[in-house]
Jmol script that loads the backbone (N, CA, C; Angstrom):
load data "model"
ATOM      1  N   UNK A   1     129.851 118.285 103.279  1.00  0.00           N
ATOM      2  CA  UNK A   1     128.737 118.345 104.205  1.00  0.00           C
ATOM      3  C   UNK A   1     127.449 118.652 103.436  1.00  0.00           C
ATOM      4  N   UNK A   2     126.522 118.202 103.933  1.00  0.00           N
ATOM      5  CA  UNK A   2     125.207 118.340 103.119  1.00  0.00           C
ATOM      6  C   UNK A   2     124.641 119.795 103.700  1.00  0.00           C
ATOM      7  N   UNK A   3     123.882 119.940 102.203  1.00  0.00           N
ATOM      8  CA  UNK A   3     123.627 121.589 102.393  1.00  0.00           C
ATOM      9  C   UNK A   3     122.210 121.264 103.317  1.00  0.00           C
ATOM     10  N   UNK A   4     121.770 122.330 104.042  1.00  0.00           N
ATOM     11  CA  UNK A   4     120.555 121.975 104.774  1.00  0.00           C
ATOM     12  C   UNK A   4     118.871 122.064 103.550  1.00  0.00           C
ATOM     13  N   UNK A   5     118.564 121.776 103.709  1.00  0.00           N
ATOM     14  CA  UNK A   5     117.238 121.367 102.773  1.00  0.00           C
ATOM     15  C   UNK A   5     116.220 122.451 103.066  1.00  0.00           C
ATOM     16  N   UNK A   6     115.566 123.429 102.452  1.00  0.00           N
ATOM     17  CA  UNK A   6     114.653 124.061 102.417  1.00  0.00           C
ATOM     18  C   UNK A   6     113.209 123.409 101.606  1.00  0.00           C
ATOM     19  N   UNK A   7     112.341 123.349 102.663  1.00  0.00           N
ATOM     20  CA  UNK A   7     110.823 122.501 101.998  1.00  0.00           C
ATOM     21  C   UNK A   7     109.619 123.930 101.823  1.00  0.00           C
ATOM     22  N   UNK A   8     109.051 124.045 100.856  1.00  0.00           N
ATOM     23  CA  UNK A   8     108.251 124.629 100.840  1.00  0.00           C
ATOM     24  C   UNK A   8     107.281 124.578 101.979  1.00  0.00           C
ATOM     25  N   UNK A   9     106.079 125.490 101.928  1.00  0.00           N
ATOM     26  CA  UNK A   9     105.072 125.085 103.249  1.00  0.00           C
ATOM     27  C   UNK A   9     104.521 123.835 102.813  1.00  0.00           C
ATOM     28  N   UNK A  10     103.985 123.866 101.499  1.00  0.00           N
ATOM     29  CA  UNK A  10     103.473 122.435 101.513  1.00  0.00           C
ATOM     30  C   UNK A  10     104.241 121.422 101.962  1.00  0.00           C
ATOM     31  N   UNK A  11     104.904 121.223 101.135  1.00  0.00           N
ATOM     32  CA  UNK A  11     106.102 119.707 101.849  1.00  0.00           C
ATOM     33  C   UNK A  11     106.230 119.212 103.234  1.00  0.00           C
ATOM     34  N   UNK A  12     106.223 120.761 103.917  1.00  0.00           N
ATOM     35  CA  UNK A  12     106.604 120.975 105.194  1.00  0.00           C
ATOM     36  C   UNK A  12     105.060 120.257 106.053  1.00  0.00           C
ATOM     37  N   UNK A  13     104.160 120.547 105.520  1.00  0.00           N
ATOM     38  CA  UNK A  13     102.677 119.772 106.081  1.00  0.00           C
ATOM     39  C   UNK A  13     103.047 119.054 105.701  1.00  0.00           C
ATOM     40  N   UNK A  14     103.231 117.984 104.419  1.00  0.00           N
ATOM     41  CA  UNK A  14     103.367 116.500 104.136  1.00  0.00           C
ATOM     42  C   UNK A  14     103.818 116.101 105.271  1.00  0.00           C
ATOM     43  N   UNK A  15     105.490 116.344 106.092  1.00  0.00           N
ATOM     44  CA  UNK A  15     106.428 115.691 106.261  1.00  0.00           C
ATOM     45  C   UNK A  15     105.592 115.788 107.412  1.00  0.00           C
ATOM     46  N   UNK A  16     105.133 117.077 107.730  1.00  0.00           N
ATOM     47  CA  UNK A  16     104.608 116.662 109.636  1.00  0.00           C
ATOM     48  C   UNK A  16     103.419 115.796 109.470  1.00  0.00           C
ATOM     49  N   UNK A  17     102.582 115.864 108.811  1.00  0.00           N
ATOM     50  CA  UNK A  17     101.794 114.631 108.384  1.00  0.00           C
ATOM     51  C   UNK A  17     102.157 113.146 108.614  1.00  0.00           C
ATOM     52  N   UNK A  18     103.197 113.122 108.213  1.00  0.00           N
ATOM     53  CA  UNK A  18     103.476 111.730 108.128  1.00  0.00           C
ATOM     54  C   UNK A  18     104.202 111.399 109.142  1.00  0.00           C
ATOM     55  N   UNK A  19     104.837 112.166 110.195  1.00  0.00           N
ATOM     56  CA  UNK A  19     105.406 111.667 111.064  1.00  0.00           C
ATOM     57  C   UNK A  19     103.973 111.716 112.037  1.00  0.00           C
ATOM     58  N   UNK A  20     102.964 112.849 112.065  1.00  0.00           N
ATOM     59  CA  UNK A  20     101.858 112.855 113.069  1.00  0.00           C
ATOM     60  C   UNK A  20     101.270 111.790 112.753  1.00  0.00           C
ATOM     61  N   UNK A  21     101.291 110.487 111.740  1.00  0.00           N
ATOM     62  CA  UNK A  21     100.539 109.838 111.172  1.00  0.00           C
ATOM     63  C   UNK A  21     101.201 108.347 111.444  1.00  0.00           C
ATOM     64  N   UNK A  22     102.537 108.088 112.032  1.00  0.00           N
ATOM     65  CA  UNK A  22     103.342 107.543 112.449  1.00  0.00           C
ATOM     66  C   UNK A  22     102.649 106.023 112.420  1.00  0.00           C
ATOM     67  N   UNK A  23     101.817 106.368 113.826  1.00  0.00           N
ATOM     68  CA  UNK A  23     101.441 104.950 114.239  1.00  0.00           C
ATOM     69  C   UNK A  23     100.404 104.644 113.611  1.00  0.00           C
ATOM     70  N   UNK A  24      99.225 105.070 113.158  1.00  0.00           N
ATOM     71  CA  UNK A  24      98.089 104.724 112.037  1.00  0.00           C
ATOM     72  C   UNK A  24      98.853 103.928 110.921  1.00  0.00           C
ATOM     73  N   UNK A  25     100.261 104.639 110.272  1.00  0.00           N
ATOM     74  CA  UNK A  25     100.671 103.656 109.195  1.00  0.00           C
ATOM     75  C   UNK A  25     101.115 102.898 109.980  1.00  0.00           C
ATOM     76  N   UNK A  26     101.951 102.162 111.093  1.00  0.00           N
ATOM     77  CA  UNK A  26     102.636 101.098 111.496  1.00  0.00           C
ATOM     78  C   UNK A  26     101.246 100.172 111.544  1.00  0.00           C
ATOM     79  N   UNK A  27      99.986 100.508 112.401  1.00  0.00           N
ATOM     80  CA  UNK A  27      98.927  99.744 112.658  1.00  0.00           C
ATOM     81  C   UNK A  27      98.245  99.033 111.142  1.00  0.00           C
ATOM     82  N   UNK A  28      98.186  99.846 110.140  1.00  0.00           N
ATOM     83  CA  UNK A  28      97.952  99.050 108.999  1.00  0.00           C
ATOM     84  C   UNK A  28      99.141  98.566 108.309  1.00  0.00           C
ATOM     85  N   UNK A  29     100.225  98.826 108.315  1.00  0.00           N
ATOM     86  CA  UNK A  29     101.114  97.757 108.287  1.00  0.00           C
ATOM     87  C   UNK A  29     101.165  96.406 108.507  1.00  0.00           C
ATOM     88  N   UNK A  30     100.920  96.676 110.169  1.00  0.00           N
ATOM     89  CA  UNK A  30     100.580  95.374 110.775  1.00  0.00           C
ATOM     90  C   UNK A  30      99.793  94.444 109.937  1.00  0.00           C
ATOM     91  N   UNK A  31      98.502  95.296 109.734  1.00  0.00           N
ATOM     92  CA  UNK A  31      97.529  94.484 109.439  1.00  0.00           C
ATOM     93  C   UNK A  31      97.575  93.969 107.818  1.00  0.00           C
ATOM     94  N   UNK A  32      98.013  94.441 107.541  1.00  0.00           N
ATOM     95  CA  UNK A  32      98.823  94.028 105.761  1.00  0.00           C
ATOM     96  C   UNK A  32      99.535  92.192 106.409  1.00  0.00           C
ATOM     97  N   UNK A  33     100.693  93.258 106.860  1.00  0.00           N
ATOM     98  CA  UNK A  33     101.382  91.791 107.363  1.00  0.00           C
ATOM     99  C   UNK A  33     100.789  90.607 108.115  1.00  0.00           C
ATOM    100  N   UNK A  34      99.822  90.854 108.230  1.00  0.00           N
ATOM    101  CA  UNK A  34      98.933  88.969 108.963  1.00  0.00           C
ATOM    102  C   UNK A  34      98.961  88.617 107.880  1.00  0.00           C
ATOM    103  N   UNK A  35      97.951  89.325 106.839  1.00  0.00           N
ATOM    104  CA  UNK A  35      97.716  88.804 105.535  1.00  0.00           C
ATOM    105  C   UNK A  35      99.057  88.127 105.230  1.00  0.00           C
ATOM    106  N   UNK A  36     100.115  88.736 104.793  1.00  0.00           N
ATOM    107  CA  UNK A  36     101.495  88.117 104.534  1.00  0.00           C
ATOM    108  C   UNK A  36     101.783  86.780 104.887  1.00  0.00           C
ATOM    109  N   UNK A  37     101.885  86.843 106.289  1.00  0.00           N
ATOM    110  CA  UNK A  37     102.349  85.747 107.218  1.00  0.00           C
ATOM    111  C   UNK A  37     101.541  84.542 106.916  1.00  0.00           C
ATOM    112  N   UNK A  38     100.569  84.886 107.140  1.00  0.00           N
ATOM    113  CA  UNK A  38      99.257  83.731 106.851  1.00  0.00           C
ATOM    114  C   UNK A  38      99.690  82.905 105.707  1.00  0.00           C
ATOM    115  N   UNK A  39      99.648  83.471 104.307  1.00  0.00           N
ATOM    116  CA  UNK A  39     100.340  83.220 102.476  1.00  0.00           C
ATOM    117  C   UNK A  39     101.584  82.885 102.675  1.00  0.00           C
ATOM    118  N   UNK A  40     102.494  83.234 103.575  1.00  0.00           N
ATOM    119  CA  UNK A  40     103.780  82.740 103.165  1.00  0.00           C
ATOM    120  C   UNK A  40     103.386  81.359 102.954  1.00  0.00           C
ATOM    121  N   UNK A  41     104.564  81.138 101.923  1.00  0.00           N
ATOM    122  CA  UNK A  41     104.734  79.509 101.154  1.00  0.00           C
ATOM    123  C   UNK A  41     105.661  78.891 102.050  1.00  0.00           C
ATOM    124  N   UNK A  42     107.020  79.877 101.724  1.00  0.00           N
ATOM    125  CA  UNK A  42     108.732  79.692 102.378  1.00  0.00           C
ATOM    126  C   UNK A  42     108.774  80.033 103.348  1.00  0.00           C
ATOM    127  N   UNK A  43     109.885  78.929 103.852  1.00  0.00           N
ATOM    128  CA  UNK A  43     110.099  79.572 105.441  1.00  0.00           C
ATOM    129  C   UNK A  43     111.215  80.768 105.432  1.00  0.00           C
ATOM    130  N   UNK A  44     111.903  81.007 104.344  1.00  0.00           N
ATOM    131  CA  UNK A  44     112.743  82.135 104.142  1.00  0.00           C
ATOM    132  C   UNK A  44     111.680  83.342 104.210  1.00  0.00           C
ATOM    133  N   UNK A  45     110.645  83.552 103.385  1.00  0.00           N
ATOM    134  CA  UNK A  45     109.946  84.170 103.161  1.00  0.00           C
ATOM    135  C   UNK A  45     109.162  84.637 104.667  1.00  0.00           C
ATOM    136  N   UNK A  46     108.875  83.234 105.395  1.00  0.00           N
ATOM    137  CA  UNK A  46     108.100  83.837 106.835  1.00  0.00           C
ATOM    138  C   UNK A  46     109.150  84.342 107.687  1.00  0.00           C
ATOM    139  N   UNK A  47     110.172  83.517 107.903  1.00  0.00           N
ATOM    140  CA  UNK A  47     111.432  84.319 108.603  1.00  0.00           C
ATOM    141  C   UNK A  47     111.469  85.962 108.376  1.00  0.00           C
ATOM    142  N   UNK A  48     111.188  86.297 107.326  1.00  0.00           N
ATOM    143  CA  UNK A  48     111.681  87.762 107.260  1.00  0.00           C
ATOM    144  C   UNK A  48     110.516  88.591 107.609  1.00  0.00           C
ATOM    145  N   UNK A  49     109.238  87.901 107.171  1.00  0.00           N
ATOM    146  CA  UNK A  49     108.326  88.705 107.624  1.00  0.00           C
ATOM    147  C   UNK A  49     107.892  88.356 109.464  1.00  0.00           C
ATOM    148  N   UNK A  50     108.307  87.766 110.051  1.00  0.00           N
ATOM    149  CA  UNK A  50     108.100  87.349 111.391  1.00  0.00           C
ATOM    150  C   UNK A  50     109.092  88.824 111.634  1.00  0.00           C
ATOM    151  N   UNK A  51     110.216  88.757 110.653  1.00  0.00           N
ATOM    152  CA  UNK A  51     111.256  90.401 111.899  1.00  0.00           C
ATOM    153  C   UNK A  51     110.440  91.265 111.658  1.00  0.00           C
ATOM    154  N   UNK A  52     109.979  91.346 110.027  1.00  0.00           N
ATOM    155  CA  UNK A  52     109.666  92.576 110.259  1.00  0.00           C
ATOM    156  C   UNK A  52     108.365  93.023 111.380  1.00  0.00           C
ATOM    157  N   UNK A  53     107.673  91.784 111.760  1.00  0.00           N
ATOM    158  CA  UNK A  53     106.597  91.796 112.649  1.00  0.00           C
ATOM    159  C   UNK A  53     106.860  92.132 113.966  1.00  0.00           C
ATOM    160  N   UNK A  54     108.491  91.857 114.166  1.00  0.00           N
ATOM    161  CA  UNK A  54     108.601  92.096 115.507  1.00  0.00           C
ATOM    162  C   UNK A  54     109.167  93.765 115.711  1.00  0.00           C
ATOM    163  N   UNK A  55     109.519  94.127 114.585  1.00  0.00           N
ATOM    164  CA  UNK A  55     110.026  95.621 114.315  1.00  0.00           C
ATOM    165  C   UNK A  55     108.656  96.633 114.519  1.00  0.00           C
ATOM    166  N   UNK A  56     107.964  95.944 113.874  1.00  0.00           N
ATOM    167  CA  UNK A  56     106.201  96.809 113.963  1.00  0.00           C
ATOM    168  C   UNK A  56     105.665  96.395 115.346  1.00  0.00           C
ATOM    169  N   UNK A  57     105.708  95.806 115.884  1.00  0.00           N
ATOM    170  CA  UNK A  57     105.442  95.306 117.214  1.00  0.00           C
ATOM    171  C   UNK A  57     105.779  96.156 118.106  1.00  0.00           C
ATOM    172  N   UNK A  58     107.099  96.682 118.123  1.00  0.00           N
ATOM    173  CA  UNK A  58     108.098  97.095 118.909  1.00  0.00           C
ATOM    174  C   UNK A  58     107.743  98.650 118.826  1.00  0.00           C
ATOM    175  N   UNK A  59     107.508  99.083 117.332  1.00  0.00           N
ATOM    176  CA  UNK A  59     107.300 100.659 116.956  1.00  0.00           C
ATOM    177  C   UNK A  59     106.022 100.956 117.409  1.00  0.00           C
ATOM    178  N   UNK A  60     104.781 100.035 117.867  1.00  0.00           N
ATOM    179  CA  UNK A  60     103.673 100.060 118.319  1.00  0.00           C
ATOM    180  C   UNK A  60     103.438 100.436 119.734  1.00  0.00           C
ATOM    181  N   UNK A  61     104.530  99.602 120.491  1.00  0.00           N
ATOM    182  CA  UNK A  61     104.800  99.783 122.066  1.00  0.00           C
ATOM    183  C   UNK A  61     104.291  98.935 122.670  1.00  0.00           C
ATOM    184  N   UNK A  62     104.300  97.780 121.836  1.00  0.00           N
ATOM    185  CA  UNK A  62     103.609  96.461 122.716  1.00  0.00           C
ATOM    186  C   UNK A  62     105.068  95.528 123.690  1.00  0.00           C
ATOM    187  N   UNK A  63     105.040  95.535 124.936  1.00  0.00           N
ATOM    188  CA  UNK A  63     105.214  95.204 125.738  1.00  0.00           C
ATOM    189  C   UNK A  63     106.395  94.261 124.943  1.00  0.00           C
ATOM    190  N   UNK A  64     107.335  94.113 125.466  1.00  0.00           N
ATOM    191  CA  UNK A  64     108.554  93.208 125.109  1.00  0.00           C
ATOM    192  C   UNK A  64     108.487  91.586 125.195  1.00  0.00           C
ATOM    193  N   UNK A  65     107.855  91.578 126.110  1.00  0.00           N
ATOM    194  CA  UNK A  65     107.360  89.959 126.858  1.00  0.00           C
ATOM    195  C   UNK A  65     106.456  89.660 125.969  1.00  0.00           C
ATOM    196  N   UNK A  66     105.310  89.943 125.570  1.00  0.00           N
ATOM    197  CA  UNK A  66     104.073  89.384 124.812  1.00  0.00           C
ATOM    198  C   UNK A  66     104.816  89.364 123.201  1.00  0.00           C
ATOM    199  N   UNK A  67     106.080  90.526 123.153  1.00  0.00           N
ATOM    200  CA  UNK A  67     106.190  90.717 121.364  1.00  0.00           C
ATOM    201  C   UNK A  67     106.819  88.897 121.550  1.00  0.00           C
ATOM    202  N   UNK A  68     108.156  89.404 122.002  1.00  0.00           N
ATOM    203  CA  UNK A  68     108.797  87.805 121.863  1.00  0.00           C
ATOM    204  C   UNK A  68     108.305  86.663 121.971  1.00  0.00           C
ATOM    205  N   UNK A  69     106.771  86.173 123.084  1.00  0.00           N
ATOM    206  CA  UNK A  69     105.956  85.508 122.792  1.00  0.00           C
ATOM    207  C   UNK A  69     105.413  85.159 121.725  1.00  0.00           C
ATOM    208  N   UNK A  70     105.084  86.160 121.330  1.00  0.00           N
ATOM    209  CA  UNK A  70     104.264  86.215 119.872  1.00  0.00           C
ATOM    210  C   UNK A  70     105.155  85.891 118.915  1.00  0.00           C
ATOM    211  N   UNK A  71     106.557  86.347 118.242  1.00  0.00           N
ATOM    212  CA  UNK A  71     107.292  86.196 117.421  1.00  0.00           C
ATOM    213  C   UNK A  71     107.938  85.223 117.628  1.00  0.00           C
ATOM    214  N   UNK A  72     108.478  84.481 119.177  1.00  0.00           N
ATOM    215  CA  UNK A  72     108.786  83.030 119.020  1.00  0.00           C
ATOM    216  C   UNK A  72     108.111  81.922 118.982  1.00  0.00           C
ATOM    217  N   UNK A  73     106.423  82.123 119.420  1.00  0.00           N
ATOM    218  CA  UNK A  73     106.051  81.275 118.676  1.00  0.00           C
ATOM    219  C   UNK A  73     105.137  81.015 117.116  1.00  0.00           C
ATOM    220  N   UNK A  74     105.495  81.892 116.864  1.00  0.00           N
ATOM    221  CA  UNK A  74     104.956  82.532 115.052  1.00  0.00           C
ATOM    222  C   UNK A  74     103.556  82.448 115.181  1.00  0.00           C
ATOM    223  N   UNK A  75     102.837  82.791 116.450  1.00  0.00           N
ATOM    224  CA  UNK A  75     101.348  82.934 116.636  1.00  0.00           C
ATOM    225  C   UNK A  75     100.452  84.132 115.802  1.00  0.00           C
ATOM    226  N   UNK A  76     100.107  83.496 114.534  1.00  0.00           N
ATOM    227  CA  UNK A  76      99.317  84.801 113.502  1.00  0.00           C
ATOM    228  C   UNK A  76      98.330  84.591 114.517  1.00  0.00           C
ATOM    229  N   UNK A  77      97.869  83.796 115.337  1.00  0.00           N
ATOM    230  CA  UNK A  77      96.314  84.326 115.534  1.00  0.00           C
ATOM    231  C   UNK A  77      96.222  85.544 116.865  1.00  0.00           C
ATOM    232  N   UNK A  78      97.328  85.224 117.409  1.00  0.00           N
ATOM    233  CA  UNK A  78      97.733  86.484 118.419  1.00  0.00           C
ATOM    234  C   UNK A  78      97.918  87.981 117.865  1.00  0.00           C
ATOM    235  N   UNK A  79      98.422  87.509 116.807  1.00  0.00           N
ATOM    236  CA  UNK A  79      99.613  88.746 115.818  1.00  0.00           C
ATOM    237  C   UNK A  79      98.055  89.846 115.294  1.00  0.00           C
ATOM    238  N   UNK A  80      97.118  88.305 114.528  1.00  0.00           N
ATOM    239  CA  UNK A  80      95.915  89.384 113.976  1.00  0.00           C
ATOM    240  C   UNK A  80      95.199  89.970 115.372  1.00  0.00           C
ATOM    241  N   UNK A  81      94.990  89.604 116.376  1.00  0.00           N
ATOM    242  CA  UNK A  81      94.403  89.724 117.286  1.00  0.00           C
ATOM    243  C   UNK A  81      95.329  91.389 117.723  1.00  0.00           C
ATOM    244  N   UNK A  82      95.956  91.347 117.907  1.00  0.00           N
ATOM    245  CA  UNK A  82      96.958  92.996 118.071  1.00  0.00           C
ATOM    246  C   UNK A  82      96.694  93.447 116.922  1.00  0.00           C
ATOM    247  N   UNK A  83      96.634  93.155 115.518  1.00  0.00           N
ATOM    248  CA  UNK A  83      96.585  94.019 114.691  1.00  0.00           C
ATOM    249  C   UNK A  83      95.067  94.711 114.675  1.00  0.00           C
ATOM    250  N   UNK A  84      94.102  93.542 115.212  1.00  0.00           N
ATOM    251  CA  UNK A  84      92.580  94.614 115.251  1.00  0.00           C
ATOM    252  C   UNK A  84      92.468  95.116 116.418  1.00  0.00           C
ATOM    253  N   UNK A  85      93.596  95.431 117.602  1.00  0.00           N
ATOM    254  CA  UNK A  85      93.277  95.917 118.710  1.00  0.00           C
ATOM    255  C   UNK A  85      93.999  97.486 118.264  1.00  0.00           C
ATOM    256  N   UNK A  86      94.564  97.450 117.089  1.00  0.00           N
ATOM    257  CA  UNK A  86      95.580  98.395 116.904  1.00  0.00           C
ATOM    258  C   UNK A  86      94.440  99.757 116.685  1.00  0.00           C
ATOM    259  N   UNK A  87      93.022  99.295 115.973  1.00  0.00           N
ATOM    260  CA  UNK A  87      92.609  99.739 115.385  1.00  0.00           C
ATOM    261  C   UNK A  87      91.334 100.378 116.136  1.00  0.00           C
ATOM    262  N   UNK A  88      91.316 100.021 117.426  1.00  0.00           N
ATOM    263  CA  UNK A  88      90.414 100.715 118.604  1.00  0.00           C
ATOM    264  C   UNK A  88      91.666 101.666 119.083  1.00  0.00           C
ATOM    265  N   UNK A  89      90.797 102.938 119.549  1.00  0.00           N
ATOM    266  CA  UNK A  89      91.141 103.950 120.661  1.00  0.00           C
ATOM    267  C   UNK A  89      91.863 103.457 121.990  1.00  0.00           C
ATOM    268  N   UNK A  90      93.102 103.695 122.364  1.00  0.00           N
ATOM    269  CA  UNK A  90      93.505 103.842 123.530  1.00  0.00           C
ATOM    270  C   UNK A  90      94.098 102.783 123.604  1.00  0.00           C
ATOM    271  N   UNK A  91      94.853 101.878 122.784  1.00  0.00           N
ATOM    272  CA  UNK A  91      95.426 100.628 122.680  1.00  0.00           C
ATOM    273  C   UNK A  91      96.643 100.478 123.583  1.00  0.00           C
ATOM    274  N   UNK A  92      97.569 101.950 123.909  1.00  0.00           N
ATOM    275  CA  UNK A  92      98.243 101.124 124.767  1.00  0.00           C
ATOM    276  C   UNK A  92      98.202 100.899 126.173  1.00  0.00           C
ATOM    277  N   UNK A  93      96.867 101.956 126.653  1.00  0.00           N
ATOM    278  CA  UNK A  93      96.434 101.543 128.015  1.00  0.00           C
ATOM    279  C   UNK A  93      95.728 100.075 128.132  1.00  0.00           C
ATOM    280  N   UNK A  94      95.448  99.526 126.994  1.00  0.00           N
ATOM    281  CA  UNK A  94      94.868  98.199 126.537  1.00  0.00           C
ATOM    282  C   UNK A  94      95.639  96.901 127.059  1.00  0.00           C
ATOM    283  N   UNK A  95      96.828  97.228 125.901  1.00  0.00           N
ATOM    284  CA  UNK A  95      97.961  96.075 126.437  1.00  0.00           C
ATOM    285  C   UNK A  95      99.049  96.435 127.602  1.00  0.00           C
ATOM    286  N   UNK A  96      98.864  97.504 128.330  1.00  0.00           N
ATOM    287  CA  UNK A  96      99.788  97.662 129.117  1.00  0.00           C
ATOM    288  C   UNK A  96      98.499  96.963 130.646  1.00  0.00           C
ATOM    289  N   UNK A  97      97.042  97.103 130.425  1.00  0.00           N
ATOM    290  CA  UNK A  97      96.567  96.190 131.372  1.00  0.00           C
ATOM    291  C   UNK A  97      96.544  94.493 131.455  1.00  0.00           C
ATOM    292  N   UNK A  98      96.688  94.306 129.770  1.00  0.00           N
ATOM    293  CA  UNK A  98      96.846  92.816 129.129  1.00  0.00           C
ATOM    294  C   UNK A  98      98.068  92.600 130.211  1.00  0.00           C
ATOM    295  N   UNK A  99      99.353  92.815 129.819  1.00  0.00           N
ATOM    296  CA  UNK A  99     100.350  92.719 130.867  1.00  0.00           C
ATOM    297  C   UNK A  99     100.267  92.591 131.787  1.00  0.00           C
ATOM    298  N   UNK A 100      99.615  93.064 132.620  1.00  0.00           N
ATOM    299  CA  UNK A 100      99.018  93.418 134.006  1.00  0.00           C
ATOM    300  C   UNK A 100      98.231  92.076 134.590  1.00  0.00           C
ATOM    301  N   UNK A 101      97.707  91.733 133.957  1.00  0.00           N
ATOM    302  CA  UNK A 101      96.615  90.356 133.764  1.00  0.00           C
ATOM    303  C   UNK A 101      98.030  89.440 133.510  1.00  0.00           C
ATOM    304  N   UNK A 102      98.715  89.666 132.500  1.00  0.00           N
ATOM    305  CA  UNK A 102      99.624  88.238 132.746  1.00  0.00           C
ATOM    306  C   UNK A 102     100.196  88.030 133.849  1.00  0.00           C
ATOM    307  N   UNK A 103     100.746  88.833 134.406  1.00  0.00           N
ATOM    308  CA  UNK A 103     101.494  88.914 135.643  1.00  0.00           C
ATOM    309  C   UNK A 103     100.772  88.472 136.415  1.00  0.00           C
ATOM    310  N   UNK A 104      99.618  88.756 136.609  1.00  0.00           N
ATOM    311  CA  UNK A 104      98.659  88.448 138.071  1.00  0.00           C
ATOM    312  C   UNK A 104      98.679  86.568 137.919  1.00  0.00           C
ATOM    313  N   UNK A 105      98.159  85.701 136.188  1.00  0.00           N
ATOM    314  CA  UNK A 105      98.326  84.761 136.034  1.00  0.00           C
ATOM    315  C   UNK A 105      99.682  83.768 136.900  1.00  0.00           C
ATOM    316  N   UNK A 106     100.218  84.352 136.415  1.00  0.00           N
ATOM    317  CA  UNK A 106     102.023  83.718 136.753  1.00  0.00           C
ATOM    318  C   UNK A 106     102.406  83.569 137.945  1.00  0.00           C
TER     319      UNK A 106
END
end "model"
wireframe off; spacefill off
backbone 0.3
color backbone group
């Protein structure tokens, strides 16, 4: 059995740091990954970065319906379009009205 881990105080700020810091890194993630997607050459290469897009998608809290939209139809211009919405205040009262608006469409 693993012994339990003692972190100094510092460490102990790192680690809550980085989990309080959670979604800021997923949001520039994102935004790394357009860049990616955009350059892919291979379709092996976009395949993998399309999951991992839908994994960051998902850790973001964007709506299930719009992710799979977005990831089945490999729409970067949607994808960058969430990645600079990531980057305003209050994003998921944002896309949870986006949703709201699709529905009314349909």
């Amino acid at each position: 059995m693993a012994e339990k881990r003692d972190f100094t105080p510092y460490q102990q700020k790192i680690v809550r740091n980085y989990y309080k810091n959670q979604g800021a890194i997923r949001e520039q993630s994102l935004a790394d990954l357009v860049g990616d997607v955009y350059l892919a050459t291979t379709e092996a290469k976009k395949t993998s970065l399309w999951a991992r897009a839908d994994k960051l998608l998902e850790g973001l809290g964007v709506p299930a319906s719009r992710r799979m939209a977005i990831v089945e139809k490999r729409d970067v211009n949607a994808l960058a379009e969430i990645a600079a919405k990531g980057f305003q205040t209050d994003r998921k009262s944002d896309w949870a009205r986006d949703a709201k608006e699709e529905r009314r469409k349909e």
